[in-house]
C-alpha positions as a Python dict, from the first residue, in 0.01 Angstrom:
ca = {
    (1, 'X'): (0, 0, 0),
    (2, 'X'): (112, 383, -50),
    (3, 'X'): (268, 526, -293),
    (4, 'X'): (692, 499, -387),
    (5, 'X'): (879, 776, -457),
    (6, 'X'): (1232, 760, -628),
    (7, 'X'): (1374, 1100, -651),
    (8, 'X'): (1738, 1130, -730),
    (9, 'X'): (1623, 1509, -942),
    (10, 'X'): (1335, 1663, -797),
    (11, 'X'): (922, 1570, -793),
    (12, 'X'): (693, 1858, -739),
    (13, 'X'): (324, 1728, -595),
    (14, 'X'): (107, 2020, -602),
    (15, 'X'): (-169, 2039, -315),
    (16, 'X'): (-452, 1834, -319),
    (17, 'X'): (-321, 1540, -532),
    (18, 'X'): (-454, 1242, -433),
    (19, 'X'): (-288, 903, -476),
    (20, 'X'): (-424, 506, -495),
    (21, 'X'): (-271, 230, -320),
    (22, 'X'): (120, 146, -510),
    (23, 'X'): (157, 432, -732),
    (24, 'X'): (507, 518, -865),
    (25, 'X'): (702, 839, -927),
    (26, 'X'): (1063, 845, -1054),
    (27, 'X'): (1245, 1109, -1163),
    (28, 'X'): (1551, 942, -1337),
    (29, 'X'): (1618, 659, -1610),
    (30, 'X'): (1922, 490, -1725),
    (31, 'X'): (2170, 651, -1975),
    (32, 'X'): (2171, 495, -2299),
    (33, 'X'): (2299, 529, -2677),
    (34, 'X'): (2365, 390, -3000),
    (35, 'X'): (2604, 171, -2765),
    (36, 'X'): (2331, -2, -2539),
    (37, 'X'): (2211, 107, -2169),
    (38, 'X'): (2452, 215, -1907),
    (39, 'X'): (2429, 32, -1594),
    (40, 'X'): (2585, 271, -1339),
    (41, 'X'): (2537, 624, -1523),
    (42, 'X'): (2190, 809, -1499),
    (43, 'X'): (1973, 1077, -1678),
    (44, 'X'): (1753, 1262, -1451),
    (45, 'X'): (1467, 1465, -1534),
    (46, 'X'): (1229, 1653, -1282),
    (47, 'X'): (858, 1578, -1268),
    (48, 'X'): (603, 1792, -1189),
    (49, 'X'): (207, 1719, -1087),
    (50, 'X'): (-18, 2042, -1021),
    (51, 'X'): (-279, 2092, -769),
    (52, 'X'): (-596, 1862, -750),
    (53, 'X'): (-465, 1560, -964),
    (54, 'X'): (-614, 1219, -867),
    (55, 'X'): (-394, 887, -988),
    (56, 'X'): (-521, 553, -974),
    (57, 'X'): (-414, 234, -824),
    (58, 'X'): (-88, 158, -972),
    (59, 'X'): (-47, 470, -1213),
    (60, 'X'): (294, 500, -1253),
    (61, 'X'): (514, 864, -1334),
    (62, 'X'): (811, 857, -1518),
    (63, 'X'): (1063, 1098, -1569),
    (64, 'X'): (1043, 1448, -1661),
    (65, 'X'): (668, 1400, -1683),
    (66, 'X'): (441, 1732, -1623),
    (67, 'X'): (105, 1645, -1567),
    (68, 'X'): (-143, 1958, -1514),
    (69, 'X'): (-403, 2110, -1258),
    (70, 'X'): (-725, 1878, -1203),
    (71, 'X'): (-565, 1593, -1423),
    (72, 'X'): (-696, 1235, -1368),
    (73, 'X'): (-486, 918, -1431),
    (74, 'X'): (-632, 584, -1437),
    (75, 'X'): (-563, 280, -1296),
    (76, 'X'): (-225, 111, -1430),
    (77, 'X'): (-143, 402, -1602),
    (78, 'X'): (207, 488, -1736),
    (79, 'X'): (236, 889, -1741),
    (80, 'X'): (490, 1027, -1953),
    (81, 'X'): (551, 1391, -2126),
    (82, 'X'): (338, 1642, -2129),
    (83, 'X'): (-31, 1628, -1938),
    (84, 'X'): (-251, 1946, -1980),
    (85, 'X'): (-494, 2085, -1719),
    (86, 'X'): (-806, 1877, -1678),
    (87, 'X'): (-730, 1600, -1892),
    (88, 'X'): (-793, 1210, -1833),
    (89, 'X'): (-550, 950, -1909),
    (90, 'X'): (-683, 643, -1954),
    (91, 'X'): (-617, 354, -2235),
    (92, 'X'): (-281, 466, -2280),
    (93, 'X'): (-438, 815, -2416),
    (94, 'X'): (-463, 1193, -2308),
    (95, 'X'): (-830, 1296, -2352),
    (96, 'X'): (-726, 1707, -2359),
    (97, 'X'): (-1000, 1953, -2170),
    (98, 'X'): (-1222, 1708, -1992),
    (99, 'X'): (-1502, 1880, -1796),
    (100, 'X'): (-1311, 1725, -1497),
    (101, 'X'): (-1327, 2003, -1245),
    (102, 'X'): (-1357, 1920, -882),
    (103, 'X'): (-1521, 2140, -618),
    (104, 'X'): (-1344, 2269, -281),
    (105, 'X'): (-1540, 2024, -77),
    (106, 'X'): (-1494, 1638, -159),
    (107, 'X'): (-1823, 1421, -109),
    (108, 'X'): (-1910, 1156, 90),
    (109, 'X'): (-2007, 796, -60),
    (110, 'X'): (-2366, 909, 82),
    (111, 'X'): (-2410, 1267, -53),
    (112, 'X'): (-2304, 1089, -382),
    (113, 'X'): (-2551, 808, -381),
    (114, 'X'): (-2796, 1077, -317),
    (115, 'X'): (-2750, 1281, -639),
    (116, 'X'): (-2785, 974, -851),
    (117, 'X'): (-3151, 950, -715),
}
């Protein structure tokens, strides 16, 4: 359970970003070239998550990744590049400017179930 961290660079979590159980952030990769991968040398590359972004169970983040505000990531999800504001990614796609725009006040399972009514 939780959520590993592997920061040899720098990660940047912005407030309200919620996490599932065994998500992964790393912030470095191995060197490699025309020559193969380097064991023992390292390219590092910051990532950085803004405010309000919700990852599901086992979403991973790789390197130099910048995921927006208000962002949701699916479950099993491998996050790379560049993530705008309010997108979903899920299926191994970005779906760009999602109406996925979360209020101040998170809801209870009941207040929920009520609205479905």
């Amino acid at each position: 359970m939780g959520c590993r961290v592997a920061a040899m660079s720098k990660i940047d979590v912005g407030s309200g970003v919620l996490f599932a159980s065994d998500g992964y952030l790393i912030d470095y990769n191995h060197k490699w070239d025309n020559d193969g991968v380097s064991v023992n040398e390292f390219k590092f590359k910051p990532i950085e998550i803004g405010n309000k972004s919700w990852f599901g169970l086992r979403a991973v983040v790789l390197a130099g990744a910048k995921v927006g505000k208000g962002v949701v990531v699916g479950a099993q999800e491998v996050v790379r590049g560049d993530v705008p504001d309010h997108s979903l990614v899920l299926g191994g796609e970005i779906k760009k400017n999602t109406d996925l725009h979360f209020s101040e006040k998170h809801k209870g399972c009941k207040e929920m179930e009520d609205q479905r009514k």
